[in-house]
SERORO-758832 format. One record per atom (N, C-alpha, C, O): residue number from 1; residue in one letter; chain; atom name; x, y, z. Coordinates in steps of 0.02 Angstrom, whole numbers. Example, Ala and Ser with C-alpha at 12.3 -4.5 7.8 and 13.67 -1.06 7.14 Angstrom:
BEGIN
(pt 1,"A","A","N",(660,-284,390)),
(pt 1,"A","A","CA",(615,-225,390)),
(pt 1,"A","A","C",(660,-165,390)),
(pt 1,"A","A","O",(712,-166,423)),
(pt 2,"S","A","N",(642,-112,354)),
(pt 2,"S","A","CA",(684,-53,357)),
(pt 2,"S","A","C",(645,2,394)),
(pt 2,"S","A","O",(670,57,402)),
This chain:
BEGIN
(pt 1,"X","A","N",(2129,2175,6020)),
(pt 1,"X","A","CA",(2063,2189,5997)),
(pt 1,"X","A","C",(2031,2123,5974)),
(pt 1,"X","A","O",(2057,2094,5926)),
(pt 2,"X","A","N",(1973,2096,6006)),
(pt 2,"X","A","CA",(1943,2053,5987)),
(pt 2,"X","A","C",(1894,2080,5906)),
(pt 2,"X","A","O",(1876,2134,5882)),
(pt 3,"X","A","N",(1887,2000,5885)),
(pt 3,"X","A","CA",(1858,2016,5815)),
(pt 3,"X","A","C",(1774,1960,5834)),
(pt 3,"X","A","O",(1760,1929,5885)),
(pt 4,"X","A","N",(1748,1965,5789)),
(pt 4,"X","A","CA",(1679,1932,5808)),
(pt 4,"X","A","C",(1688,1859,5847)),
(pt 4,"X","A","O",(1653,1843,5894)),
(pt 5,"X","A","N",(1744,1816,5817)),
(pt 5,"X","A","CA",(1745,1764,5828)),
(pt 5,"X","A","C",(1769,1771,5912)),
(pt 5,"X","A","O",(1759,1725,5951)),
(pt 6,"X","A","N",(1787,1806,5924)),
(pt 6,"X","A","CA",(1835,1804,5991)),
(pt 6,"X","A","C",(1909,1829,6005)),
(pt 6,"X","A","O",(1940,1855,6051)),
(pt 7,"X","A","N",(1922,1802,5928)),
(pt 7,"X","A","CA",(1993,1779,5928)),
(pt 7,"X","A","C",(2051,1867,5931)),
(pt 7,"X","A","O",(2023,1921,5921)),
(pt 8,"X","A","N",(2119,1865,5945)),
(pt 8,"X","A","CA",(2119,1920,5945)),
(pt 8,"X","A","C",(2170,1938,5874)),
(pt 8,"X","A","O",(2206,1899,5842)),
(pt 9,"X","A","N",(2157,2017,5863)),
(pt 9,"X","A","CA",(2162,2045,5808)),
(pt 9,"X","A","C",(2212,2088,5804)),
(pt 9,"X","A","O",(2205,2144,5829)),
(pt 10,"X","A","N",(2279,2067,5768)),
(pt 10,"X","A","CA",(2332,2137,5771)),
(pt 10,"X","A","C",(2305,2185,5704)),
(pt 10,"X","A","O",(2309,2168,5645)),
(pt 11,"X","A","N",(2289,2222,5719)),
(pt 11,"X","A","CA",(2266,2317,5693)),
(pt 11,"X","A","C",(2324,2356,5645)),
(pt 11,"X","A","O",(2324,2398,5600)),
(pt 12,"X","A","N",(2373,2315,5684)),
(pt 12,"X","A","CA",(2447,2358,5650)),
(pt 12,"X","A","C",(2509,2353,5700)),
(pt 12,"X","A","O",(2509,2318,5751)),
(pt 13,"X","A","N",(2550,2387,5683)),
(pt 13,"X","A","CA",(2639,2396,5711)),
(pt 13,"X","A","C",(2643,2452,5742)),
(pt 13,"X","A","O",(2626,2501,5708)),
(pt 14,"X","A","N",(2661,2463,5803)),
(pt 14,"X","A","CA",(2674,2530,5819)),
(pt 14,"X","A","C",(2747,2520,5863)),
(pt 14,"X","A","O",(2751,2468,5896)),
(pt 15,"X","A","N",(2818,2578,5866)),
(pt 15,"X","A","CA",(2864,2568,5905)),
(pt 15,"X","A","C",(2872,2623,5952)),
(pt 15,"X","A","O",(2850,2678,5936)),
(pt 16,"X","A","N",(2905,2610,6018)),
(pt 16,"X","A","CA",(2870,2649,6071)),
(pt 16,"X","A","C",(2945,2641,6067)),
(pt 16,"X","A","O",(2973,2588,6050)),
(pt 17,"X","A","N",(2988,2717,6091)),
(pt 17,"X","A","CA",(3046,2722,6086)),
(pt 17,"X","A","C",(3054,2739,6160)),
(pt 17,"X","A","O",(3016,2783,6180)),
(pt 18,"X","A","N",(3090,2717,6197)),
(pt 18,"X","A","CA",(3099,2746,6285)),
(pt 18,"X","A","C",(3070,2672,6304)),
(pt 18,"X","A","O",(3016,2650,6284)),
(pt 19,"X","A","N",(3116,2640,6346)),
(pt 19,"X","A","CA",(3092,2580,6410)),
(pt 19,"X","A","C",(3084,2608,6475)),
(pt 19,"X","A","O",(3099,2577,6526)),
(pt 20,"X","A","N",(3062,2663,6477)),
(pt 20,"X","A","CA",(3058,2703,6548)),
(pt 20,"X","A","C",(2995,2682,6571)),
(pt 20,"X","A","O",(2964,2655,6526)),
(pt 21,"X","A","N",(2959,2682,6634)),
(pt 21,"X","A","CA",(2900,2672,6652)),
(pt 21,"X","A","C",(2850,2698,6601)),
(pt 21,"X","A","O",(2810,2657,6579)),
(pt 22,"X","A","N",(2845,2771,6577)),
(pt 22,"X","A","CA",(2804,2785,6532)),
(pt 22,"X","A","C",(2801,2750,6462)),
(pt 22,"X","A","O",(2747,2751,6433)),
(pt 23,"X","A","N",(2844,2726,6439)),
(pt 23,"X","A","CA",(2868,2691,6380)),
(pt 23,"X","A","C",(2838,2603,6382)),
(pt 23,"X","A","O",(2825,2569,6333)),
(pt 24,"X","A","N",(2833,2587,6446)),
(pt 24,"X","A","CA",(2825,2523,6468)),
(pt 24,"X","A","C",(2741,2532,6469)),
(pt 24,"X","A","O",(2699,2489,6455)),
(pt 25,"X","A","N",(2730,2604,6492)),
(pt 25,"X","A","CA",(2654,2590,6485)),
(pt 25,"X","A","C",(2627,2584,6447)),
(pt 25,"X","A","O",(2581,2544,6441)),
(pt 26,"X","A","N",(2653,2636,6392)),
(pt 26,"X","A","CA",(2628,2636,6312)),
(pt 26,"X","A","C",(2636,2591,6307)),
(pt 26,"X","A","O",(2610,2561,6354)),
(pt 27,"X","A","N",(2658,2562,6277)),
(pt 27,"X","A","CA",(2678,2480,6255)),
(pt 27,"X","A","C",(2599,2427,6275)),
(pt 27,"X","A","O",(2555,2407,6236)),
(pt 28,"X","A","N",(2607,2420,6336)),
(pt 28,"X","A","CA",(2552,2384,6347)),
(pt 28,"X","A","C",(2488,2408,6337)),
(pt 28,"X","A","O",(2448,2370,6310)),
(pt 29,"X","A","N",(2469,2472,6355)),
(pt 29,"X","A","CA",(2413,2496,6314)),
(pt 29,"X","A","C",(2401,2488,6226)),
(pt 29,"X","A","O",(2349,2468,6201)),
(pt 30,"X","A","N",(2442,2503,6201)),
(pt 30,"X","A","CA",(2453,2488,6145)),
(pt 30,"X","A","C",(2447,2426,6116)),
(pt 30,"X","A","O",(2420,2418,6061)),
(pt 31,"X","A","N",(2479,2369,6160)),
(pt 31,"X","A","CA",(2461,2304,6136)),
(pt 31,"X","A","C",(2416,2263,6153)),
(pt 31,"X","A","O",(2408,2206,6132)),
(pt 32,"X","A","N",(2378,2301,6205)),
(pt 32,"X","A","CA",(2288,2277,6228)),
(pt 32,"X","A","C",(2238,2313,6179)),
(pt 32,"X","A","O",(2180,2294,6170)),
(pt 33,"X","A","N",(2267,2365,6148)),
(pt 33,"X","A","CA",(2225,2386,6075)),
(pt 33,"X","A","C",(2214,2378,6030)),
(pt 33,"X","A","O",(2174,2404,5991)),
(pt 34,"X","A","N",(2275,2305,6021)),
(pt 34,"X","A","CA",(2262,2262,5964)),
(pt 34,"X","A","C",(2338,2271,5935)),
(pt 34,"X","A","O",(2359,2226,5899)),
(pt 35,"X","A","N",(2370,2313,5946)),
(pt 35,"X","A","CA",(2451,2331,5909)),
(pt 35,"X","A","C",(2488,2282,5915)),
(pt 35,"X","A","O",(2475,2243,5961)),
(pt 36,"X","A","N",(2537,2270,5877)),
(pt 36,"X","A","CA",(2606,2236,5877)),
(pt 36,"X","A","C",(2650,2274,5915)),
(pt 36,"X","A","O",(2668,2318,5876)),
(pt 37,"X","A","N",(2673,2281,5959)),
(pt 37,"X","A","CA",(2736,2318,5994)),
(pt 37,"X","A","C",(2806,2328,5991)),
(pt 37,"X","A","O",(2830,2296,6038)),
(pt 38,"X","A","N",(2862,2365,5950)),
(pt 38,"X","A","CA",(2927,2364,5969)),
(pt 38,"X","A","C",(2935,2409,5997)),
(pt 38,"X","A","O",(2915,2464,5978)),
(pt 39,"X","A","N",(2977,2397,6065)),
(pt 39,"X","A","CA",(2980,2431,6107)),
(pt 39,"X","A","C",(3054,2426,6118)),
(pt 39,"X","A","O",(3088,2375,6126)),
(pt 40,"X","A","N",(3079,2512,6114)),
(pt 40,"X","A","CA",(3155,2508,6080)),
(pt 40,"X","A","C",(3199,2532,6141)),
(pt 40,"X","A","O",(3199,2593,6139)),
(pt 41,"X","A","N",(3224,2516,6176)),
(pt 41,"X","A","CA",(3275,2573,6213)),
(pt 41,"X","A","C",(3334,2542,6218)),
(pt 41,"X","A","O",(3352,2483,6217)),
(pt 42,"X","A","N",(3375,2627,6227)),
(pt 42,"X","A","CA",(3447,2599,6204)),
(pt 42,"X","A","C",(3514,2583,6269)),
(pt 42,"X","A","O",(3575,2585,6258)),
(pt 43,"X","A","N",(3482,2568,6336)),
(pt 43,"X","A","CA",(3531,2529,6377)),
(pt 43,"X","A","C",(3502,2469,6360)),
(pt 43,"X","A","O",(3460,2455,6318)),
(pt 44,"X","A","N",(3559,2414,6430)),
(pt 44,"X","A","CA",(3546,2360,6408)),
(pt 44,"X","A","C",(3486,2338,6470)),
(pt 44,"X","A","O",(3473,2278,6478)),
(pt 45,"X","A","N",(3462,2374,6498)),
(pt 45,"X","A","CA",(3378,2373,6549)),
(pt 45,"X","A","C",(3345,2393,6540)),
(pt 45,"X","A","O",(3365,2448,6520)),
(pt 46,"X","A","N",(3258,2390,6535)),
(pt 46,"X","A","CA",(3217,2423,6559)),
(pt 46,"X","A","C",(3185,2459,6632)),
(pt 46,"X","A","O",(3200,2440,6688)),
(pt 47,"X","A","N",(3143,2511,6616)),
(pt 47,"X","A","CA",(3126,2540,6674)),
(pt 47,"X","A","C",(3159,2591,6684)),
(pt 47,"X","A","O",(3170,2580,6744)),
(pt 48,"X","A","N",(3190,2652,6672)),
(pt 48,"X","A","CA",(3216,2684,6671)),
(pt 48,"X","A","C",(3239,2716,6731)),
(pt 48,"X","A","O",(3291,2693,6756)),
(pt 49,"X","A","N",(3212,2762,6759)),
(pt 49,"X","A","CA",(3235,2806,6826)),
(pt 49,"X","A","C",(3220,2761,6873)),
(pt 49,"X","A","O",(3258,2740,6916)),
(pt 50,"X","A","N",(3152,2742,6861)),
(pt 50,"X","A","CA",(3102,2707,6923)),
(pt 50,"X","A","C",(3133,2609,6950)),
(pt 50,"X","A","O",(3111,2571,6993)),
(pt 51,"X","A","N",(3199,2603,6890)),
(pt 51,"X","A","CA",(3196,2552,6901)),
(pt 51,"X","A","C",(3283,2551,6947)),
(pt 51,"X","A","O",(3315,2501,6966)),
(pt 52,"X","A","N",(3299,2617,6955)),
(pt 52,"X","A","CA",(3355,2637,7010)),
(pt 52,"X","A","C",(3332,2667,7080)),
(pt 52,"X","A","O",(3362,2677,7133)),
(pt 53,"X","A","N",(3271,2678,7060)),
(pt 53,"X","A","CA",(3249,2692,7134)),
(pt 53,"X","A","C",(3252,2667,7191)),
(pt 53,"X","A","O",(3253,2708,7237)),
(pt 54,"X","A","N",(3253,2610,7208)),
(pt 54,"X","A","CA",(3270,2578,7257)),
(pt 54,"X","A","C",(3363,2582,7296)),
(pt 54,"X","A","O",(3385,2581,7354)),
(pt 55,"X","A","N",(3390,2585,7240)),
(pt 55,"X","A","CA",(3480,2596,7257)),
(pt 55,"X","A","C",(3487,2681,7303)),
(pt 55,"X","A","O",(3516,2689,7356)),
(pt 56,"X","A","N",(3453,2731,7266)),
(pt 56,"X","A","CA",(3416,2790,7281)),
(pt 56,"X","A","C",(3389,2815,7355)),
(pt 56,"X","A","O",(3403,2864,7390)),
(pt 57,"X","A","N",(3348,2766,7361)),
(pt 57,"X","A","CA",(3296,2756,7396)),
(pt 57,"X","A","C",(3291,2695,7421)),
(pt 57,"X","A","O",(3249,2654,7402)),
(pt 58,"X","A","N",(3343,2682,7477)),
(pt 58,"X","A","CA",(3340,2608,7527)),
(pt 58,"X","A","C",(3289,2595,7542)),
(pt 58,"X","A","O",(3258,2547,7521)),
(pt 59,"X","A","N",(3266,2639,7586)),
(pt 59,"X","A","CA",(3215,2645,7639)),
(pt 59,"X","A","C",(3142,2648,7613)),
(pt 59,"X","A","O",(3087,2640,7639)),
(pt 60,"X","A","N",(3167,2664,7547)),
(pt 60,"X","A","CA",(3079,2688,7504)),
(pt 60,"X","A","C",(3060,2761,7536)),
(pt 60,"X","A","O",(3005,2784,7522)),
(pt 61,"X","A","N",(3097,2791,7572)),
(pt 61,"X","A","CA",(3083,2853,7610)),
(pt 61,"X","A","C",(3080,2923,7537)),
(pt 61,"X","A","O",(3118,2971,7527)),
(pt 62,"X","A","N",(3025,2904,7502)),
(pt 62,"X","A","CA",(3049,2948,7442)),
(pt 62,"X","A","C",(2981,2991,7425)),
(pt 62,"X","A","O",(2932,2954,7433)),
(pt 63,"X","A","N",(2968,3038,7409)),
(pt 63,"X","A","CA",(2910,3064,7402)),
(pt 63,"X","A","C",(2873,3066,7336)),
(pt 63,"X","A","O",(2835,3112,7322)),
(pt 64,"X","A","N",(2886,3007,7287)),
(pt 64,"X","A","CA",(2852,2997,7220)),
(pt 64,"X","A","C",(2807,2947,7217)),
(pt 64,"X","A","O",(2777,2936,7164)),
């Protein structure tokens, strides 16, 4: 969130629990709104389902 000067403005803290794609989105929405972000999940990757898809899904032959 910009403030008069330009400059930008943290608003507050918010923690987004899940590194899954949805979790990853929040996050960035959240921290283009001016938020501080912890963004918590408990393997040691992000991206959750979407980020096995490919092992899944060689070919990308997948209907999502």
């Amino acid at each position: 969130m910009k403030n008069n000067n330009g400059d930008n403005k943290i608003i507050g803290a918010v923690m987004v629990v899940g590194g899954g794609i949805t979790g990853i989105q929040a996050a960035m929405d959240l921290s283009e709104a001016g938020y501080y972000v912890y963004l918590v999940e408990r393997s040691s990757a992000i991206g959750g389902i979407m980020a096995g898809l490919d092992k899944t899904f060689p070919t990308n032959d997948c209907a999502i």
